[in-house]
VEXFITOR-707284 format. One record per residue (C-alpha): z, y, x. Coordinates in steps of 0.02 Angstrom, whole numbers, padded with zeros to 5 digits, always signed. Each point is the difference from the previous one (the first is absolute). Layout:
BEGIN
ZYX...
// end
This chain:
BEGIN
+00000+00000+00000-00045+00179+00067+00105+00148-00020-00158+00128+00012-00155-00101-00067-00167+00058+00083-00099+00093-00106-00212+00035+00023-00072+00115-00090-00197-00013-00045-00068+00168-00040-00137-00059-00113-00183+00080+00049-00113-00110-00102-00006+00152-00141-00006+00135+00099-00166+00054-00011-00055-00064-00185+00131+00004-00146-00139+00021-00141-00033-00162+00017+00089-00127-00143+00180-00045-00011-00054-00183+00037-00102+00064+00128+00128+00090+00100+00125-00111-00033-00134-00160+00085-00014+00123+00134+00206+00013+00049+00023-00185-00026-00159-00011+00140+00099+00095+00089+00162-00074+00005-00068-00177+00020-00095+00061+00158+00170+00074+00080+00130-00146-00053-00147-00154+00081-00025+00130+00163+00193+00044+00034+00101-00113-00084+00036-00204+00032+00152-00002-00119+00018+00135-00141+00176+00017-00074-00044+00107-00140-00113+00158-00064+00044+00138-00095-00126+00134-00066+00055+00180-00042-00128+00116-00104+00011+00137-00116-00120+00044-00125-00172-00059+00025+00052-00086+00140+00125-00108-00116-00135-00042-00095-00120-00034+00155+00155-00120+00067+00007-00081-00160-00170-00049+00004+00000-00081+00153+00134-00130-00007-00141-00104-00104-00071-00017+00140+00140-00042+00108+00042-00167-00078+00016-00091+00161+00149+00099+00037+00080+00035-00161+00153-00093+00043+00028+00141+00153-00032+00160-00127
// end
């Protein structure tokens, strides 16, 4: 057990440029996105939390249908 957890942070990029596109659309986008950085950096993920307000609640919320193969670490 750890006193002070580590904590990353991903700064999510994937929408930067384009938020017209769909909810759906941005929220395939992030999930792209956090795939890619948990199979490059991580071997054994404890957990992942997502923090959003607004649109990007909604973008968030979109994306964890797409992250299915890690729902049990959301």
């Amino acid at each position: 057990m750890f006193l002070f957890p580590t904590a990353i942070f991903l700064n999510s990029i994937s929408n930067e440029e384009d938020t017209n596109m769909s909810i759906e659309d941005l929220g395939h986008n992030l999930a792209n996105e956090v795939i890619s950085y948990i199979e490059t950096n991580f071997e054994n993920l404890d957990g992942i939390s997502f923090v959003g307000h607004s649109l990007g609640g909604l973008i968030i919320r979109s994306a964890l249908m797409y992250l299915a193969d890690i729902k049990d670490k959301v």
